[in-house]
C-alpha positions as CSV (number, residue, x, y, z in Angstrom):
1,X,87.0,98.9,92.0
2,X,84.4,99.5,94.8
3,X,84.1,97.0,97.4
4,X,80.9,96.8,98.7
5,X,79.6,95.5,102.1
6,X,75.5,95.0,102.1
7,X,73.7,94.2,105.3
8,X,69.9,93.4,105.8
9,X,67.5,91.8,108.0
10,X,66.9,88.5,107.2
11,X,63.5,89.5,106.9
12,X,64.7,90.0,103.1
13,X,64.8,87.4,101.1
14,X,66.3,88.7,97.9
15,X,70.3,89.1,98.7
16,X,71.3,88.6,95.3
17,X,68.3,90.9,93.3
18,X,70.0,93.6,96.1
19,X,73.9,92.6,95.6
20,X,73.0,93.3,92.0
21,X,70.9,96.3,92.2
22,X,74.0,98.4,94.2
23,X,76.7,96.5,91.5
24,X,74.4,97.5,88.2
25,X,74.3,101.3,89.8
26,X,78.0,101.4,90.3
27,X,79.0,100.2,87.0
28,X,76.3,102.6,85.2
29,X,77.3,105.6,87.1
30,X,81.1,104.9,87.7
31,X,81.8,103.0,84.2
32,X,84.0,100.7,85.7
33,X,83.9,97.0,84.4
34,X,80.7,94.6,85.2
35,X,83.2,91.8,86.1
36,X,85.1,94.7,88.7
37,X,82.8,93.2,91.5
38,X,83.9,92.6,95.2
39,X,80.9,93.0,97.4
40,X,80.1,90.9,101.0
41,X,76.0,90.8,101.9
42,X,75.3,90.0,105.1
43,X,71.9,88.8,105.9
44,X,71.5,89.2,109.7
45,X,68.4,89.4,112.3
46,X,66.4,92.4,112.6
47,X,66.8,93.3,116.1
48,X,70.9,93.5,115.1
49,X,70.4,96.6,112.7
50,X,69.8,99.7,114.3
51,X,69.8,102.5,112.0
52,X,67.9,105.1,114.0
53,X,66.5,109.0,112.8
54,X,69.6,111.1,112.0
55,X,67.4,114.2,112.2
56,X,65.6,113.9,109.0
57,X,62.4,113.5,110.3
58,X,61.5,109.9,109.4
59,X,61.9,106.3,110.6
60,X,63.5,103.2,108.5
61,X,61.0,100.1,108.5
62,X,63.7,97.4,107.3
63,X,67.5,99.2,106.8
64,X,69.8,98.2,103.9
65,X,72.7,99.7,105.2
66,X,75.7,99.7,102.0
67,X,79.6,100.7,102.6
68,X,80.9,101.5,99.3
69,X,84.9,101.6,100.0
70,X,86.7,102.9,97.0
71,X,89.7,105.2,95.7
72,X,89.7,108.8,96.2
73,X,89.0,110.8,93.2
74,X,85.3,111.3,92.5
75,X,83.7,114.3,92.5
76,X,80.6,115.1,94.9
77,X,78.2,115.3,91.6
78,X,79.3,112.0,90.9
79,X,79.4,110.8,94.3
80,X,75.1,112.2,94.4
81,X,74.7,110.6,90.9
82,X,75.7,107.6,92.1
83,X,73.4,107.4,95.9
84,X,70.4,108.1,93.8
85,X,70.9,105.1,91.5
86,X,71.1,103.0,94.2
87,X,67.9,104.5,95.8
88,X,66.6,104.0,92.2
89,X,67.5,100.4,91.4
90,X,66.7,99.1,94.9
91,X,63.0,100.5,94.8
92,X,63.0,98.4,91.8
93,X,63.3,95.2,93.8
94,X,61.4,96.3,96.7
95,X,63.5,98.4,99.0
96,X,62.0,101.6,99.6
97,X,64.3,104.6,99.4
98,X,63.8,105.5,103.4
99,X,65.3,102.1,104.0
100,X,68.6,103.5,102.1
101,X,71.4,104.2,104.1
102,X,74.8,104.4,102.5
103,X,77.9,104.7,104.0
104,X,81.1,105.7,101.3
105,X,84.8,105.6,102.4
106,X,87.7,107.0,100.4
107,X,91.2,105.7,100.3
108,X,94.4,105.5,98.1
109,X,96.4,102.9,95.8
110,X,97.9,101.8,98.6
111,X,95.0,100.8,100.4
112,X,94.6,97.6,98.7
113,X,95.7,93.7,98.2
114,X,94.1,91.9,96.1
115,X,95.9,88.9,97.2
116,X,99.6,87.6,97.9
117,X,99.9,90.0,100.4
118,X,101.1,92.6,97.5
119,X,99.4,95.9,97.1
120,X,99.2,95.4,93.3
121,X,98.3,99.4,92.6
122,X,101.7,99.8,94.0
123,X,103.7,97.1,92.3
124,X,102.5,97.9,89.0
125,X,100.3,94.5,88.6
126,X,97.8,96.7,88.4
127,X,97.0,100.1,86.8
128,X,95.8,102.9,89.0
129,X,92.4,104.1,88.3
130,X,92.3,107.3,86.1
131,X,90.6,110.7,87.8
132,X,87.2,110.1,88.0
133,X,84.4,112.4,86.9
């Protein structure tokens, strides 16, 4: 149950071809449910995304910079798997894999409300996640 955050220059004009590029990697890689989708895309100006050389030796012409904030559990393999389908199904709808940038945050069960003000992993509305692979 990945929630996603997208942001890109308005320079891009395909939102939703990206929204579901990241969502179809997540669900091939992770298996988790195609309707288990919470993602916000944020289309913003240019000059407001500053995703500089991190030492790598190469410059970004037009960032896509993804937060992928989900539950604990999956292994680094996975975790790799997973970046490089993104990359992947992104080049397919124009975004080249220097433009990439992915940020991924970890938390637990408790972490989360999906409304009511009830953390529904912790009430029991909800099942917690098996161990992921």
């Amino acid at each position: 149950m990945p929630l996603v955050r997208i942001d890109h220059s308005t320079a891009r004009t395909n939102s939703t071809e990206i929204a579901q590029a990241v969502h179809k990697a997540i669900v091939d890689v992770y298996a988790i449910p195609d309707r288990d989708r919470f993602q916000v895309i944020t289309s913003r100006d240019a000059n407001s995304i500053i995703a500089e050389d991190a030492g790598l030796g190469f410059d970004r012409i037009d960032p896509v910079i993804i937060q992928i904030f989900t539950q604990r559990g999956r292994t680094d393999d996975a975790k790799q798997k997973l970046y490089a389908r993104i990359a992947a199904e992104l080049e397919e709808v124009g975004v080249a894999g220097v433009d990439v940038f992915i940020g991924y945050v970890e938390n637990g069960p408790q972490d989360w409300s999906f409304g009511f003000g009830r953390a529904q992993y912790m009430t029991g509305e909800l099942a917690v996640p098996a161990g992921r692979g």
